[in-house]
C-alpha positions, 0 to 999 in steps of 0.5 A: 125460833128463839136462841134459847129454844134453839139451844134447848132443842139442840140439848134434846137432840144431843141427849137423843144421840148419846141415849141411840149411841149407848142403846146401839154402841156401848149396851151390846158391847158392855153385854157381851163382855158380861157374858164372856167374863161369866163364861171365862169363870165357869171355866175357871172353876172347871179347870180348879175342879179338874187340877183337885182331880189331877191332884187326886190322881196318885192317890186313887192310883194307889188306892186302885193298886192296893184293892188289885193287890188284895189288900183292903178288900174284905170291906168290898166282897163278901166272905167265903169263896163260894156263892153258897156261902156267899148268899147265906151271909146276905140271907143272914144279914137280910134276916137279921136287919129285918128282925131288928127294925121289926118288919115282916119278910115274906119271902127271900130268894136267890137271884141267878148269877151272871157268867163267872169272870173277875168279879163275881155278882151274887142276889138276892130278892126280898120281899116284906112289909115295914113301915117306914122307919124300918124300911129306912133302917133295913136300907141303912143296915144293908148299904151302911155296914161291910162288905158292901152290899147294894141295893140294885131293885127297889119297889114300894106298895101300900097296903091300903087299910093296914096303911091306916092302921100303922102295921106293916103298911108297905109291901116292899121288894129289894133286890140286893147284890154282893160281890165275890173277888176271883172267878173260881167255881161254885 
């Protein structure tokens, strides 16, 4: 073999040695590093997000004391004291967003309450037709407005041919809740 192709050759096998030794030694080390500095700023974020809740904490205290005291609440209950009246206002309301976005109400009822206690949950469940629009708008008046009022149960059918021909095409059932504050009677 002559020098230079000895040389040539021990280049070759030099440059095999440091591709093994980077493949085997340097790559899974540089690999993990990546992995573990991608692990360390998940958790950075997890521990901003956690001092914004801790910072966050005296105000949702206070809040959580004035709703305990009664001040503030009238946007979370319903009116009155009574369920009577509790489930007249939603039936009124109900009737009245279902009127303005031009659906059809087919039936209305009231749900059965649970056992009193603090809080005290009235239903009710609706069933009528709407387009789509109007669904939206109903769903929008009921959630958006005060006192709050959520949708609990929902369920959307097409009507088939009337789907086609743009009137009501949507056979739609919503089962609504508000609440009354205190567990007194009926």
């Amino acid at each position: 073999m002559t020098p230079r192709a000895a040389r040539l050759a021990a280049l070759l096998l030099l440059l095999a040695a440091l591709s093994a030794g980077w493949l085997l030694l340097v790559r899974p080390v540089l690999e993990r590093a990546a992995a573990e500095r991608e692990m360390l700023e998940t958790k950075q974020a997890t521990i901003q997000r956690l001092r914004a809740l801790i910072a966050a904490e005296a105000d949702f205290a206070a809040r959580l004391e004035e709703r305990r005291s009664g001040e503030g609440t009238s946007a979370l209950f319903l009116p009155g004291q009574s369920e009577a009246g509790a489930i007249a206002f939603l039936q009124e309301r109900a009737k009245r967003l279902i009127e303005e976005s031009g659906a059809t109400l087919i039936s209305m009822e009231a749900m059965p309450a649970p056992q009193p206690g603090e809080l005290r949950r009235v239903g009710l469940r609706i069933e009528l037709g709407a387009g789509i629009a109007a669904l939206q708008r109903i769903l929008h008046g009921l959630e958006g407005g005060e006192p709050t009022i959520l949708v609990e149960g929902f369920s959307v059918r097409t009507r088939g041919r009337e789907f086609r021909a743009g009137r009501d095409p949507l056979d739609v059932t919503l089962e609504i809740a508000g609440f009354l504050a205190g567990g007194g009677a009926s």
